[in-house]
N, C-alpha and C positions, 0 to 999 in steps of 0.2 A: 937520286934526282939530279945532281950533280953532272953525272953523266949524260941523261937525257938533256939536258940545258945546253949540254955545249955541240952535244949531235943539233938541235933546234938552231942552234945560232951559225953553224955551219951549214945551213942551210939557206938559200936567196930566197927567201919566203919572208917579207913584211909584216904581215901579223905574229911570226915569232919572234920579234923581237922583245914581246912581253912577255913576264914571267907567267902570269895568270892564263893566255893564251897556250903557254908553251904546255900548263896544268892541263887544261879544258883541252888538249888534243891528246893528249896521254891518257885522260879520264874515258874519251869518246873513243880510243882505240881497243880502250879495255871492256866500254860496255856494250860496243857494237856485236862483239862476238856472242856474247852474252843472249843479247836480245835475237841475234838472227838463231842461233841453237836452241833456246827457248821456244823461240817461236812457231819452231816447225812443229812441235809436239802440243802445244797449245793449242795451233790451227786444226792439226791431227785432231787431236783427244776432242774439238768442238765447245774448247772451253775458255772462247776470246774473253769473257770477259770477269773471268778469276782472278787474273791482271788488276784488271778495274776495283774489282772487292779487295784484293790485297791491298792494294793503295788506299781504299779508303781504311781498312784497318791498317796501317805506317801512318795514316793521321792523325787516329785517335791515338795510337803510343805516340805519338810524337804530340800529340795534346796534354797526356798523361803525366808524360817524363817534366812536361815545363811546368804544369801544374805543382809536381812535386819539388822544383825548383834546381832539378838535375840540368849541370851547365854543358851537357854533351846529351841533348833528346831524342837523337839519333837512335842511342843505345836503347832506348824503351819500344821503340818505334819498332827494333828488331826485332826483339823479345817479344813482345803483342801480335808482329804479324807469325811469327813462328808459331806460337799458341795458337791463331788463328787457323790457318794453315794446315798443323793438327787436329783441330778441333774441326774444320771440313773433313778430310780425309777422314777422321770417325763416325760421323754422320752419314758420309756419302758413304759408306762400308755399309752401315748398317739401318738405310733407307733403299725403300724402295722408287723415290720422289726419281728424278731425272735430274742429270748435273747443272743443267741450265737455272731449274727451280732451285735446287740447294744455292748455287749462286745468289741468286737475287735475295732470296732470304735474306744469306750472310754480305751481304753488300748492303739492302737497304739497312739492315740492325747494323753494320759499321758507318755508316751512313749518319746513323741519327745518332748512335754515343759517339762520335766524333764532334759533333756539333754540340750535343750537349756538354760534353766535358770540357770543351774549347768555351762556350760559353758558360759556363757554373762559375754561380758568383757574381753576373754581369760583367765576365771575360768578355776583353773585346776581342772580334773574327779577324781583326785589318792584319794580328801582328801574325798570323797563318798564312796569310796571300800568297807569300814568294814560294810557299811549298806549293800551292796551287799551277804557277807559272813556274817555277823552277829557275835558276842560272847555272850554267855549266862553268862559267869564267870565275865562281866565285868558288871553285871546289879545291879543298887543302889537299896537301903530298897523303897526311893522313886517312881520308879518303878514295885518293888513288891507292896506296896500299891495300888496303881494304876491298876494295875491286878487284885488285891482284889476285889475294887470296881466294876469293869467290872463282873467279877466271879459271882458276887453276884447279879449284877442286869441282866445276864443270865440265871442265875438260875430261879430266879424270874417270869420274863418271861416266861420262860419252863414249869414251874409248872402250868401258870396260862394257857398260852395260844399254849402248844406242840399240838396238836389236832386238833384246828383250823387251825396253820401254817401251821399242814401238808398235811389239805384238801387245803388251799389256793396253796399252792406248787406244789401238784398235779393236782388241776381241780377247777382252779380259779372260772370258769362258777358257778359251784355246789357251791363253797364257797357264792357266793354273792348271786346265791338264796336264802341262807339261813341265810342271815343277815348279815355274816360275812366282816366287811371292809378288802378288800382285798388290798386294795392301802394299807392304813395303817400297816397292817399285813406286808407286803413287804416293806416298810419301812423302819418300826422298826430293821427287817434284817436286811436288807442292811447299817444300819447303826452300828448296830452289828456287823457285819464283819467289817466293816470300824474301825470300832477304837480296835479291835482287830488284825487285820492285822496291822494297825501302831503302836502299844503299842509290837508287837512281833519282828518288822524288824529289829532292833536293836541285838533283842538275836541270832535269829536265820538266817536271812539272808533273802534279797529278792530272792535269786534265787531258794531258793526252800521254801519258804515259804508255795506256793499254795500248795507243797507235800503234808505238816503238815493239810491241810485245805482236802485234796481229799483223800487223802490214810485211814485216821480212817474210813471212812463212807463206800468207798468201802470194806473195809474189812469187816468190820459187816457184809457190806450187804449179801455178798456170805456166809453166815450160817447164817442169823436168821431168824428165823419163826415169828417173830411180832415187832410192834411197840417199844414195849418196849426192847427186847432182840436188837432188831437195835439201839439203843440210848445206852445200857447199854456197851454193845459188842464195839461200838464205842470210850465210852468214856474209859474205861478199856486196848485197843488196845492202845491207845494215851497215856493214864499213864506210861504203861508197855514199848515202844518206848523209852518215854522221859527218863525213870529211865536210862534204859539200855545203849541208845545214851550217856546221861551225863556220864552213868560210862566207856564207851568205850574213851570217849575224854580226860577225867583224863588221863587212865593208857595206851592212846595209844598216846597222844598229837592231835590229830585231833579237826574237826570240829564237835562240837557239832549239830550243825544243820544237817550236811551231817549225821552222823553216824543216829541220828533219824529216820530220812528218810528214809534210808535205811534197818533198820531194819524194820520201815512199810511196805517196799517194799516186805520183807522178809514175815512180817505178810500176804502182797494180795496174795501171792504166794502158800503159805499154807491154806490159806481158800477158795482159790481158787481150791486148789486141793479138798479138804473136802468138797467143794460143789459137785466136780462132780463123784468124790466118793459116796455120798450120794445119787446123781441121779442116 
């Protein structure tokens, strides 16, 4: 960190002059990639709002872990949405339902034991809020590390296996002809997003968290002509959000997470135009 500090401070840029700022842009360089790479296969696959159900299951571990009086709830939070996660991808295996209904299922039941756990006992909901809204400014080095590793083992992923995913995403049938473990493949997703989505909700807020996760990939989508210009356009869209979100929150006091979002909102709305210009 050490080193990021002093790249930040050689820089003519006023809001790094704090160390928590100097956090919160390191944090957002690391989950933009994240979100715009995610995204594109989540828009693909038709399944914006998995995102949404993951999140509300990182609430209820993050309900659970505090209940049980764990001083880091984070860690539960993981471990709940990964079981989660798994426990989709067994269902949706071995259901004939359509993923949009397996969803809702497992979103409204994360839904209501989030709430119930959170209040059992006459637990009060106020001290949950900031997960609701999120803060990016208050996220530790440990954290960022944390993000690191995830980053890294996306990547990884991506490189080895983008191409197969995105036949499995599109046309499972064609993937397993062709050797392809498609259970496996979905997965691995799904638990990608899972601990993505809870290593985020913290910064940026459950409630619009799934933005972060739907808005990179649709916007790609309406201008690119290929695989790669979809993944690149994505993840660049997400950078460019995050940068601009975090500097709108500095010098306006807002939410960092709102202001992102909405700038992506801003991005679908212009490529959206440029697509149909183009047509």
């Amino acid at each position: 960190m050490s080193l990021w500090y002093a790249l930040c401070e050689a820089l003519p840029v006023e809001m790094l002059r704090w160390d928590f700022m100097k956090n919160a842009l390191l944090a957002m360089l690391l989950m933009a990639p994240l979100f715009g790479l995610l995204s594109t296969m989540i828009v693909t696959g038709r399944m914006s709002f998995f995102s949404d159900a993951l999140g509300h299951s990182a609430f209820t571990g993050i309900a659970i872990g505090a209940i049980c009086g764990l001083t880091a709830p984070i860690g539960a939070a993981v471990a709940f949405s990964i079981f989660f996660a798994l426990l989709f991808s067994y269902v949706r295996s071995r259901s004939s339902q359509s993923a949009d209904t397996l969803i809702g299922v497992f979103s409204s039941t994360a839904v209501a034991l989030g709430i119930f756990v959170a209040t059992l006992g006459g637990g009060s909901f106020t001290k949950y809020n900031k997960f609701l809204i999120g803060d990016i400014l208050s996220v530790s080095p440990q954290e960022i590390g944390l993000l690191a590793a995830v980053l890294l083992g996306v990547v990884i992923f991506w490189c080895l296996g983008a191409n197969r995913l995105t036949l499995t995403v599109i046309h499972p049938q064609l993937a397993a002809s062709r050797g392809i473990p498609v259970g496996l493949e979905q997965t691995v997703f799904t638990v990608a997003v899972a601990v993505v989505v809870t290593l985020s909700i913290s910064s940026v807020g459950l409630l619009i968290l799934n933005s972060l996760l739907v808005l990179p990939g649709a916007s790609a989508r309406n201008v690119s002509r290929n695989l790669k210009q979809y993944h690149v356009f994505s993840v660049v869209l997400a950078l460019a959000a995050g940068l601009g979100g975090l500097t709108v929150s500095y010098y306006f006091g807002c939410s960092a997470g709102a202001a992102i979002s909405l700038i992506l909102a801003v991005f679908f709305g212009i490529t959206f135009c440029l697509r149909r210009k183009a047509g």
